[in-house]
C-alpha positions in Angstrom: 10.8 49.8 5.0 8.3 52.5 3.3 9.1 53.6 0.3 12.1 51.0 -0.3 10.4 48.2 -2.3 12.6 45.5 -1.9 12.3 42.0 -4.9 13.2 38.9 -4.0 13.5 35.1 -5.6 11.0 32.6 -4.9 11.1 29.1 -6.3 7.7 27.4 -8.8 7.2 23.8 -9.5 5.0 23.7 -12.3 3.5 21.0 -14.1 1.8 21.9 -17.4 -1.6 19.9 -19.5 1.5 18.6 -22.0 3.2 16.8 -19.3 6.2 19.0 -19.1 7.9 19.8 -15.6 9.4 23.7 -15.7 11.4 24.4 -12.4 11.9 28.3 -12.4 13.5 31.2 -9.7 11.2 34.1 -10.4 11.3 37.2 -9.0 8.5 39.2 -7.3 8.1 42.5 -5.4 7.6 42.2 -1.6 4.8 43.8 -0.1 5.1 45.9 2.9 4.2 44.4 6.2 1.0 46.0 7.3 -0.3 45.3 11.0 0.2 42.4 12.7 2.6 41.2 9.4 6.0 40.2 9.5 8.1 39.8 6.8 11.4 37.4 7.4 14.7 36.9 5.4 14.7 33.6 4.8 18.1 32.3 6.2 17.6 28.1 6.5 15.1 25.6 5.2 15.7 21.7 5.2 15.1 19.6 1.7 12.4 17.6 3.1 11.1 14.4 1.0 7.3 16.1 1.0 8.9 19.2 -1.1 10.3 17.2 -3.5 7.1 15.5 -3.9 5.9 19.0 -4.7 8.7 20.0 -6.6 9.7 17.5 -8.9 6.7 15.1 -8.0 6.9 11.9 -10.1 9.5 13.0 -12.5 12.7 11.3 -12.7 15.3 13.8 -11.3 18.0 12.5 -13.3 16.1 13.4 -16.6 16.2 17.6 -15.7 17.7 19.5 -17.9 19.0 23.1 -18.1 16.2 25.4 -19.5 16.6 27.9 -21.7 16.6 31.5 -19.7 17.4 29.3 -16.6 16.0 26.9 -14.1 15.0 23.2 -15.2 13.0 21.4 -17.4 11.6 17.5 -17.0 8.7 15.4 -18.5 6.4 14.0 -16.4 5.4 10.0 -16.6 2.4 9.9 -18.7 0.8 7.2 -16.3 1.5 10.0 -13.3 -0.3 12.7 -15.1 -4.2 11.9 -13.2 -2.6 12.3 -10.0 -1.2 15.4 -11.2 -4.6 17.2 -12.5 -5.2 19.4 -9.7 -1.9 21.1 -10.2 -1.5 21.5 -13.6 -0.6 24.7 -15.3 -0.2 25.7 -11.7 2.9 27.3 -10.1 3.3 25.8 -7.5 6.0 27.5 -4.6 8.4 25.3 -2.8 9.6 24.5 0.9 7.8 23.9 3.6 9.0 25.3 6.8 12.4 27.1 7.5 14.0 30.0 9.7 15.4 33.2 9.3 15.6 37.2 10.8 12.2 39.3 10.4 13.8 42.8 9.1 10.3 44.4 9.2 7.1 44.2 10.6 3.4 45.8 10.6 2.9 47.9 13.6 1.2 45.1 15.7 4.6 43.3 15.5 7.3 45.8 15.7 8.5 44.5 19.0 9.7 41.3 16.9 12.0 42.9 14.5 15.9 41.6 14.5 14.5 38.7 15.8 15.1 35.0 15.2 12.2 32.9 14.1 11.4 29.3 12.8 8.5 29.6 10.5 5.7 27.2 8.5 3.6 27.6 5.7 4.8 26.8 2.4 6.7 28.5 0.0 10.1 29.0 2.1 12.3 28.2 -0.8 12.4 31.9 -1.3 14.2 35.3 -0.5 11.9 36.6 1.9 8.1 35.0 3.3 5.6 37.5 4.8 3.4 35.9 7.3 1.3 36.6 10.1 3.4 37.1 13.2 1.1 33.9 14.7 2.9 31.6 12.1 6.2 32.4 13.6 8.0 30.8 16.6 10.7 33.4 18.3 14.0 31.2 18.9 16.1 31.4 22.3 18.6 34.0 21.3 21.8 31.5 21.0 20.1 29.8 18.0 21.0 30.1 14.8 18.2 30.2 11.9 19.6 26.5 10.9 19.4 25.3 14.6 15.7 26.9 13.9 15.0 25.3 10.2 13.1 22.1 10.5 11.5 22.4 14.2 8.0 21.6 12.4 7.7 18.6 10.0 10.4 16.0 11.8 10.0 17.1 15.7 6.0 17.6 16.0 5.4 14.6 13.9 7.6 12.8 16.1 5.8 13.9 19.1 2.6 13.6 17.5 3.5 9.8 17.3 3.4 9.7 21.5 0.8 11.9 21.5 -1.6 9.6 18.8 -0.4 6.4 20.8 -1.7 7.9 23.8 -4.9 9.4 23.0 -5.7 5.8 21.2 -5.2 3.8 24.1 -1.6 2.2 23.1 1.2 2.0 25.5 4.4 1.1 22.7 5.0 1.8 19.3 7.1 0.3 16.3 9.3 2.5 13.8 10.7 1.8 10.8 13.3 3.8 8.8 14.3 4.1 12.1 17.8 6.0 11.5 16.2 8.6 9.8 16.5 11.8 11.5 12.4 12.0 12.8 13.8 8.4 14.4 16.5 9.4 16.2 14.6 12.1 17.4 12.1 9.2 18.5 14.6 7.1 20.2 15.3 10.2 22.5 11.7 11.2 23.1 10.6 7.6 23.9 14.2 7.6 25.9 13.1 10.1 28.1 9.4 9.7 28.6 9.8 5.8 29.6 8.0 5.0 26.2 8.7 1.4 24.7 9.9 1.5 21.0 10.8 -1.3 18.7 13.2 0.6 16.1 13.3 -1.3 12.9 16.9 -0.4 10.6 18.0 -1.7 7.4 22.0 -1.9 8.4 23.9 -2.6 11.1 25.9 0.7 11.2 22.2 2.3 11.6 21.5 0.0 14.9 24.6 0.9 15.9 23.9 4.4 15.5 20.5 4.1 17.5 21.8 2.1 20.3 24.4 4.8 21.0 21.5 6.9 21.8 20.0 5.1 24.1 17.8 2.7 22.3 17.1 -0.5 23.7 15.2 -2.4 21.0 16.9 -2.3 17.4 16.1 -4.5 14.8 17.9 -5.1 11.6 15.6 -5.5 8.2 18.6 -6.9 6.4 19.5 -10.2 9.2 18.5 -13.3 8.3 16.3 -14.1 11.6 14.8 -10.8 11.6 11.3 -12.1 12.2 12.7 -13.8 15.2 14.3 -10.2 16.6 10.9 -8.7 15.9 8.6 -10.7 17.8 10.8 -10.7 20.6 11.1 -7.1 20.4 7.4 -6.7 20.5 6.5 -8.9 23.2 8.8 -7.4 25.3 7.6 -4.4 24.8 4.2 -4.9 24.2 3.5 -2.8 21.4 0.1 -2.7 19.4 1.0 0.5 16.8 3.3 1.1 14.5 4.2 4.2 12.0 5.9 3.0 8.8 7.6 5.1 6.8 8.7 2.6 4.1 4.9 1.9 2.9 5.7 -0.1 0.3 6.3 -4.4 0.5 5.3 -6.9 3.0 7.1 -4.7 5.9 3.2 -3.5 7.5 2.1 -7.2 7.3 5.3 -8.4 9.2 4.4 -6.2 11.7 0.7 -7.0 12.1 1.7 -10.3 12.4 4.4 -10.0 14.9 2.0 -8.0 17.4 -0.5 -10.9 17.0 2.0 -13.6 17.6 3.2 -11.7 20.7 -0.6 -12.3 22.5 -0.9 -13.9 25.1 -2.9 -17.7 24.4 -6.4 -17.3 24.2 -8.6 -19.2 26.9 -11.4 -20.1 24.2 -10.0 -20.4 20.2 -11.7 -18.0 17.8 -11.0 -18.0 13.5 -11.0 -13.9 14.7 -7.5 -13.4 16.2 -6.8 -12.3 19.7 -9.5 -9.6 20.6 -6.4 -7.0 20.7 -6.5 -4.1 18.1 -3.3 -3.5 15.9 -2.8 -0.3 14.2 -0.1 0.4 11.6 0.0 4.2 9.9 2.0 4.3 6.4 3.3 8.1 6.9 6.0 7.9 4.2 7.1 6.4 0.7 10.6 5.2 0.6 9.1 2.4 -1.3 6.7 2.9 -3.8 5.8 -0.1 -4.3 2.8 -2.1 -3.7 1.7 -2.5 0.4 1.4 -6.2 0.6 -0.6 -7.2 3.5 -0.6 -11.5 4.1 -3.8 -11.6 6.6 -2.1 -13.8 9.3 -3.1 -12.0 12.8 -6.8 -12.1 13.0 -9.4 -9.5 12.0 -8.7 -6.8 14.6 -6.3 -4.7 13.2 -6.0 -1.8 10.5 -3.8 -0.1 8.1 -4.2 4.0 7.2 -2.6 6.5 6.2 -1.0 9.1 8.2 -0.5 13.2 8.0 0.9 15.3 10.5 -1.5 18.0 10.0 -4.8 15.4 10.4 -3.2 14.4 13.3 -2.6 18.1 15.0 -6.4 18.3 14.1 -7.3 15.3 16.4 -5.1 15.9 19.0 -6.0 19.4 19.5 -4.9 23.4 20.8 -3.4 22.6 23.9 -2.0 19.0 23.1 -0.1 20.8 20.0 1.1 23.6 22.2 2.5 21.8 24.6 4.4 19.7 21.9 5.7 22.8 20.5 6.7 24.5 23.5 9.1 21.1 24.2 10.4 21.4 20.7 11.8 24.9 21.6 13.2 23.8 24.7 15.1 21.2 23.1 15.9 23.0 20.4 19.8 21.7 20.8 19.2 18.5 22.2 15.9 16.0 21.2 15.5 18.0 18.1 18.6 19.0 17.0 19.1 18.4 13.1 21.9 17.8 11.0 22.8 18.3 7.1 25.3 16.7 4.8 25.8 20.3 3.0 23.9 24.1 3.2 23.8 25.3 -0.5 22.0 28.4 -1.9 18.5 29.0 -3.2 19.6 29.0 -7.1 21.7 26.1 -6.2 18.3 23.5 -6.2 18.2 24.1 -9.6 21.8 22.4 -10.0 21.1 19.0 -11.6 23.9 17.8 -9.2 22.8 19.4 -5.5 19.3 18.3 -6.6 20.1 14.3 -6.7 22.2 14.7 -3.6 19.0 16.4 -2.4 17.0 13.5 -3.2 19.0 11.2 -1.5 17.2 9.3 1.4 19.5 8.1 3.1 20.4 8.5 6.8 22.7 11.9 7.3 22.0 13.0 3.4 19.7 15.7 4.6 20.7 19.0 2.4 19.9 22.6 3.7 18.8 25.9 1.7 20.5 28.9 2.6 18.7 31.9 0.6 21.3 34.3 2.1 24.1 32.8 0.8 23.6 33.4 -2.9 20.8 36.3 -2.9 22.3 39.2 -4.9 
């Protein structure tokens, strides 16, 4: 690729000191890949709810408007802008992990050129990502860059679940947005490791759904005796931890309170609660609402925050590798993804594609093919 400079589009979410949200497709000159570099043509990366908190962050989506010269233009909430201070006036790029074919490499890496990979480290929502040949995963040579996409955010942090319940002394967990596609990635992992899982749904098409993969305990957010189904899920599983990705409302404290009903009775009474520990970890924001928390199950129990990447720190080198070596393997089975639709990099920037990106809703996922539109 000497002495062919090649330009390619990357996306920038930028947030300027006036408040003012500018969404813009530059375009920049590649760099040669020098040692143990490769450089990848990005084919496939998923809209995943953590880049469009970088993208259009707490903007209204439905307020963008064409910009003049192209790309988008929003106002950021006045109220949102001290959150916002350590990225303003800052271009931020876009996209989190994808796949695609690395057309070039340093001369440490030549042996990987042509080849598939999945790939993480931020700014995929471009033409082309040079990385270090470490940062790429080589895919078994009947996947396609999509089957390849989103083998990072949904599949570790599912694994990374087990993996946290383990290491913390837990032997079941509780989900909620349980549909989602990290979930029913869950319900197969749990499935086939023997690991107990209360799955907690809003409809009853999305229990339905779960069931048909094999879960055995699904209950429904929206049925009137819902409490009921969850404390009876939980004892019979005996689950002490629970990741919620809703985050907002009383749905934490429900929990809490359910895994302290489901204890055993206590030979000698304490105002403390059984001596059992109950974890919940908020990981995502489908509500952004307040976290209520009604103290009703003792004082052994806790409520944090939690990140995949903290938690690939804890659990360690081998730990991880071994959970991404099973994520390859199952690349067409346990962590297969779907989308609704695959549109093109320039597409984002659509008012239209980017509220049906923004949807959350189960089977809404959207995919990014730079390919497809890249002149």
């Amino acid at each position: 690729m000497a002495g062919m400079p090649i330009t390619g589009r990357s996306l920038r979410s930028t947030v300027t000191s006036e408040g003012a949200l500018e969404l813009r497709l530059i375009e920049e000159e590649v760099p040669d890949p020098t040692g143990s570099q490769v450089l990848v043509s990005v084919e496939a990366s998923p809209v995943n709810p953590s880049d469009l908190g970088v993208l259009i962050g707490p903007a209204d989506a439905s307020t963008l408007s064409p910009a003049e010269g192209g790309g988008l233009d929003g106002q950021v909430p006045e109220q949102a802008m001290s959150i916002m201070r350590d990225r303003i006036d800052k271009p931020l790029p876009v996209g989190n992990e994808g796949a695609g074919t690395i057309i070039a490499a340093g001369p440490e890496a030549a042996d990987l050129v042509g080849r598939t990979v999945s790939l993480v480290g931020g700014a995929m929502w471009s033409d082309y990502r040079l990385v270090d040949a470490a940062a790429v995963i080589p895919l078994p040579e009947d996947a396609t860059p999509a089957d390849g996409a989103a083998l990072f955010i949904n599949p570790m942090t599912a694994l990374s679940m087990i993996e946290t319940m383990r290491a913390e002394g837990h032997t079941a967990l509780v989900h909620t947005a349980a549909a989602s596609n990290l979930g029913q990635m869950l319900v197969k992992i749990c499935r086939d490791d023997g690991v107990g899982l209360v799955n907690i749904v809003r409809k009853p098409e999305q229990a339905t759904t779960l069931r048909d993969l094999g879960a055995e305990h699904v209950v429904d957010f929206s049925q009137p005796d819902f409490q009921e189904q969850l404390g009876e899920a939980i004892t019979a599983t005996g689950a002490t931890l629970a990741f919620d990705a809703v985050g907002g409302g009383s749905l934490a404290s429900d929990i809490l309170a359910a895994m302290e009903r489901s204890q055993p009775p206590a030979e000698h009474w304490t105002p403390y609660g059984s001596a059992v520990h109950k974890q919940v970890y908020i990981y995502g924001s489908l509500d952004f609402g307040p976290t209520t928390i009604q103290r009703t199950f003792g004082m052994r129990w806790s409520v944090g925050g939690y990140l995949l990447t903290d938690a690939i720190g804890r659990l360690g080198g081998e730990t991880v590798m071994k959970m991404r070596d099973r994520v390859v393997s199952e690349i067409k089975t346990t962590f297969a993804s779907s989308y609704a639709d695959t549109i093109g990099l320039g597409d984002i920037l659509d008012p239209a594609h980017l509220a049906a990106a923004g949807k959350r809703g189960t089977g809404a996922k959207i995919l990014i093919d730079p390919s497809s539109d890249r002149t």
